[in-house]
Backbone as JSON, one array per atom type, in Angstrom:
{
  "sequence": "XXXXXXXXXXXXXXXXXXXXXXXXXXXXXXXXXXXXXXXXXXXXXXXXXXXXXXXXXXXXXXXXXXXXXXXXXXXXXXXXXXXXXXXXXXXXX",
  "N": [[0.84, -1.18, 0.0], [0.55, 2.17, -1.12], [1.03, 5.53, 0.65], [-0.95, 8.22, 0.05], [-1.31, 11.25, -0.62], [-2.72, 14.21, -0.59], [-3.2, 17.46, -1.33], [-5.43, 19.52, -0.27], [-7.43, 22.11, -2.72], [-6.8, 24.95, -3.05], [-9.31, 26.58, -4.58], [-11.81, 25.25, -4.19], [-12.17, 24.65, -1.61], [-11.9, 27.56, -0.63], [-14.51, 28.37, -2.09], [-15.82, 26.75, -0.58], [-15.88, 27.95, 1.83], [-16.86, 30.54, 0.93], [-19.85, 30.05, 1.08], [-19.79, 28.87, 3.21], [-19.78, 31.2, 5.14], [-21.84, 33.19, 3.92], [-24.05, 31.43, 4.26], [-23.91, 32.33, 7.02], [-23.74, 35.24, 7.22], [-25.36, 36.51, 5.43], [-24.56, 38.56, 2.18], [-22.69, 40.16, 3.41], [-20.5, 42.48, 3.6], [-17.8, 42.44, 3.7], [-15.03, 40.23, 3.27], [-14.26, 38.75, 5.08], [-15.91, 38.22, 7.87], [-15.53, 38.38, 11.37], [-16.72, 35.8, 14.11], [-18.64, 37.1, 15.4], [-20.04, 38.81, 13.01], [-18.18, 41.18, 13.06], [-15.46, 43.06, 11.78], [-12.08, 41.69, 10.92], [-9.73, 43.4, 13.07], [-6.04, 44.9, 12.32], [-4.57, 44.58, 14.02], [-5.41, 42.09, 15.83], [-5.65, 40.35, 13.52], [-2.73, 40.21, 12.81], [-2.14, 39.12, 15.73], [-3.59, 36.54, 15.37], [-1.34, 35.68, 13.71], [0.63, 35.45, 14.83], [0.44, 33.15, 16.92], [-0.18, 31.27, 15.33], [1.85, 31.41, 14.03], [4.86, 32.46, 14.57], [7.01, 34.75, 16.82], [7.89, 36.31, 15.54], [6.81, 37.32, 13.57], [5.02, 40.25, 11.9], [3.12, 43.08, 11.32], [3.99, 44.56, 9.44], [4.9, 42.54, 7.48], [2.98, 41.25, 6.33], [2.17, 42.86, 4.3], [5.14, 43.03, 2.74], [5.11, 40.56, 1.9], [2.71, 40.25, 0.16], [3.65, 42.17, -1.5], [5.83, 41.25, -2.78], [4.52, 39.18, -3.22], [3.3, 39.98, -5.71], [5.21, 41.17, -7.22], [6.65, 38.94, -8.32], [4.62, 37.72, -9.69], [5.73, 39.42, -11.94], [4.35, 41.59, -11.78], [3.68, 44.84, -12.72], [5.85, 47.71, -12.16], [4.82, 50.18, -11.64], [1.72, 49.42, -10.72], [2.2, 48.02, -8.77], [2.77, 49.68, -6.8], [0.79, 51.42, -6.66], [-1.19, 49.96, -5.81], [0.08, 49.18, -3.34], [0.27, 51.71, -2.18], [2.53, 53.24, -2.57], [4.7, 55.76, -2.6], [7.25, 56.23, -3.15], [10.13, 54.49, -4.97], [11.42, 52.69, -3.81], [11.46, 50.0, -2.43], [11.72, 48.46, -4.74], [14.35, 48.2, -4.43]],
  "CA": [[0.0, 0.0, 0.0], [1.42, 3.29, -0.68], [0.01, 6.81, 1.1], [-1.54, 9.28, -1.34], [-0.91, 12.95, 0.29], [-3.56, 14.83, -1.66], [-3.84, 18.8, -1.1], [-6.92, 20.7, -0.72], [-7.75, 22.75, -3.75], [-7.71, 26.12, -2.72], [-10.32, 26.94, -5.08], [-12.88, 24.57, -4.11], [-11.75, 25.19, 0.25], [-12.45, 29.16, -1.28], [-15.82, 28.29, -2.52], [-17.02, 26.3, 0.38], [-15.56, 28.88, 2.67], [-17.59, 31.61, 0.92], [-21.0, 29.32, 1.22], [-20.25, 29.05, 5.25], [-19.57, 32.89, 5.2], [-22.79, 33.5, 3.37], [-25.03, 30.9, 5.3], [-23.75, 33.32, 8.3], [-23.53, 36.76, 6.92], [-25.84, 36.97, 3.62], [-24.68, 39.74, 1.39], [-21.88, 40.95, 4.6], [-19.72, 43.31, 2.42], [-16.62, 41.88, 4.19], [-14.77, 38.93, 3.21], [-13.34, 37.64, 6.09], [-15.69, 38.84, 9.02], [-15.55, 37.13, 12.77], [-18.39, 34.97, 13.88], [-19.98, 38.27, 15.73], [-20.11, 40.04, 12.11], [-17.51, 42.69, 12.98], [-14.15, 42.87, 11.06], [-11.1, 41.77, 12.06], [-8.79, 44.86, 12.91], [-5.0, 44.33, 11.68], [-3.77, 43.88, 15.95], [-6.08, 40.74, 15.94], [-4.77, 39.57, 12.64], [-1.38, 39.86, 13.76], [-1.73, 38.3, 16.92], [-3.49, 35.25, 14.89], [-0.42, 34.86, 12.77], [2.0, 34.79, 15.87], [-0.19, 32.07, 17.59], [-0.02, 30.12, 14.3], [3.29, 30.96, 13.23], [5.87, 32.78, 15.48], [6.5, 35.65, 17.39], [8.38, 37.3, 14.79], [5.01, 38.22, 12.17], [4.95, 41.43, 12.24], [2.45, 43.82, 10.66], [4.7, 44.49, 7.85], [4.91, 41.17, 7.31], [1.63, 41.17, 5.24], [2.68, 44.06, 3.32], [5.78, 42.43, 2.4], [4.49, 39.24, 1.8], [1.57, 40.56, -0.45], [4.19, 42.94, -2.51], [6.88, 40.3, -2.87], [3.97, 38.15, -4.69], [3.3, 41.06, -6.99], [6.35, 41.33, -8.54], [7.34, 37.57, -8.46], [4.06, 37.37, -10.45], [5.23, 40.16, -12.98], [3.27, 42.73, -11.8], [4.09, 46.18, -13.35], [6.09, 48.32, -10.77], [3.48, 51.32, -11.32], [0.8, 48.97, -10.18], [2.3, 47.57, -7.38], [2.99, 51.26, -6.0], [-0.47, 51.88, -6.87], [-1.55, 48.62, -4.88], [0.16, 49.05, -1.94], [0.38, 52.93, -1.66], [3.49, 53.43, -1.93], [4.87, 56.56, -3.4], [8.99, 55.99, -3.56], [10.6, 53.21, -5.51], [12.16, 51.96, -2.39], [10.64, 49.0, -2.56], [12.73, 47.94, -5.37], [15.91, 48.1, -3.76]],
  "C": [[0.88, 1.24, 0.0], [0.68, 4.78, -0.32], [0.36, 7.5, 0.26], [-1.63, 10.99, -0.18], [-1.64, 13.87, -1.11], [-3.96, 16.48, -0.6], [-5.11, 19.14, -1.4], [-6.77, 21.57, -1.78], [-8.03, 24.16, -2.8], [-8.85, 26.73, -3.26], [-11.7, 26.39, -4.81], [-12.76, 24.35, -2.68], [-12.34, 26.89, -0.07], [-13.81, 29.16, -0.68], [-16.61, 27.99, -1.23], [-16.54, 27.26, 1.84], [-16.78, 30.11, 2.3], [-19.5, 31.45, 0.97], [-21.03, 29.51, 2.8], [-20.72, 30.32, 5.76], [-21.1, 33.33, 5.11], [-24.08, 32.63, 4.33], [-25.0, 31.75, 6.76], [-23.83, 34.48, 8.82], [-24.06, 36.8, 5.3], [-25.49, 38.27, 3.21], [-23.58, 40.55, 2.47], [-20.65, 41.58, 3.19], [-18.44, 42.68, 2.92], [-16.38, 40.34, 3.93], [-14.92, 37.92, 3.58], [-14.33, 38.11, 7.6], [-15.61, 37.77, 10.15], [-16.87, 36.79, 12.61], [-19.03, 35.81, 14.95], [-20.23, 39.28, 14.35], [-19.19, 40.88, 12.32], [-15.84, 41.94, 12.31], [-13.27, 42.56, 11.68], [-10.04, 42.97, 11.8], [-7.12, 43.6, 12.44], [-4.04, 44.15, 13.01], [-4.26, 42.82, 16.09], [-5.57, 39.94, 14.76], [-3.48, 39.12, 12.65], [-0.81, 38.95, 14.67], [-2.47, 36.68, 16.55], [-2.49, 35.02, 14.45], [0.34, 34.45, 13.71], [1.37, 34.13, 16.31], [0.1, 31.15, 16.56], [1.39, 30.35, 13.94], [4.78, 30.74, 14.2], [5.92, 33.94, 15.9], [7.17, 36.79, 16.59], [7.87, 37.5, 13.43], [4.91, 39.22, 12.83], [3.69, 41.95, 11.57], [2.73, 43.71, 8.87], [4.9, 43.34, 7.03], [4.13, 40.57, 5.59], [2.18, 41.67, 3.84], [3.74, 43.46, 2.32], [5.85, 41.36, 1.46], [3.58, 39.73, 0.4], [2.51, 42.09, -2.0], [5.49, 42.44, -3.51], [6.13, 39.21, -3.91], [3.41, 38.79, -5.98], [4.63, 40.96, -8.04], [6.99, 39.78, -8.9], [6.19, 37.13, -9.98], [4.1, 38.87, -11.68], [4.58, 41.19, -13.1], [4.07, 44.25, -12.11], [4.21, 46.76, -11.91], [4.99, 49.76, -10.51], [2.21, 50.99, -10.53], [0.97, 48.18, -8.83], [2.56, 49.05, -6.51], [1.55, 51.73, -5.65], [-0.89, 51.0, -5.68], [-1.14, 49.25, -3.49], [0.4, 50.53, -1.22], [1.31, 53.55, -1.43], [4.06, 54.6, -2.67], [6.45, 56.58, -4.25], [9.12, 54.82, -4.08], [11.43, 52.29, -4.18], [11.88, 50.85, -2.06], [11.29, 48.13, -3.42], [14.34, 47.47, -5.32], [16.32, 46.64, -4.04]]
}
C-alpha cells in the first residue's frame, strides 16, 4: 500500500468557505468577518499569525508578503505602488 498525500484545492476550500460565510452573513460586504459580524482589525490579525506561526510576524509582514507576490508574479512596478500605496521606488531596492 502506498500513502496518497492529496492537497486541498484552494479553489474549491475558497468556494465552500464563501458558502459558510454566506449561510452566516448573507450579502456581509466583508470577506473575512468574525463569527460576531464585525471585522477583524489588523492587531487581531497579527496576533493570529503569531499564535499560528511565530512571534516574529509582524504587521509588515503582510505588506511584504503581499508585494513580494506582486512582482514575483510580474506585476508592473506602477501597479504595485499603486496597490500598496506606496509613493517611492524603495521597494525595489
Amino acid at each position: 500500500m502506498e500513502a496518497q498525500h492529496h492537497s486541498p484545492c484552494p479553489h474549491s476550500s475558497f468556494l465552500k468557505y464563501i458558502d459558510v460565510r454566506d449561510s452566516h452573513f448573507l450579502f456581509h460586504p466583508q470577506l473575512w468577518p468574525c463569527e460576531d459580524g464585525q471585522v477583524p482589525t489588523n492587531s487581531w490579525e497579527v496576533q493570529q499569525m503569531k499564535a499560528a506561526l511565530s512571534d516574529n510576524v509582524v504587521g509588515h509582514s503582510l505588506w511584504s508578503g503581499g508585494m513580494t507576490a506582486l512582482a514575483i508574479s510580474s506585476t508592473p512596478d506602477d501597479h504595485i505602488q499603486a496597490r500598496v500605496h506606496w509613493s517611492s521606488d524603495a521597494y525595489a531596492l
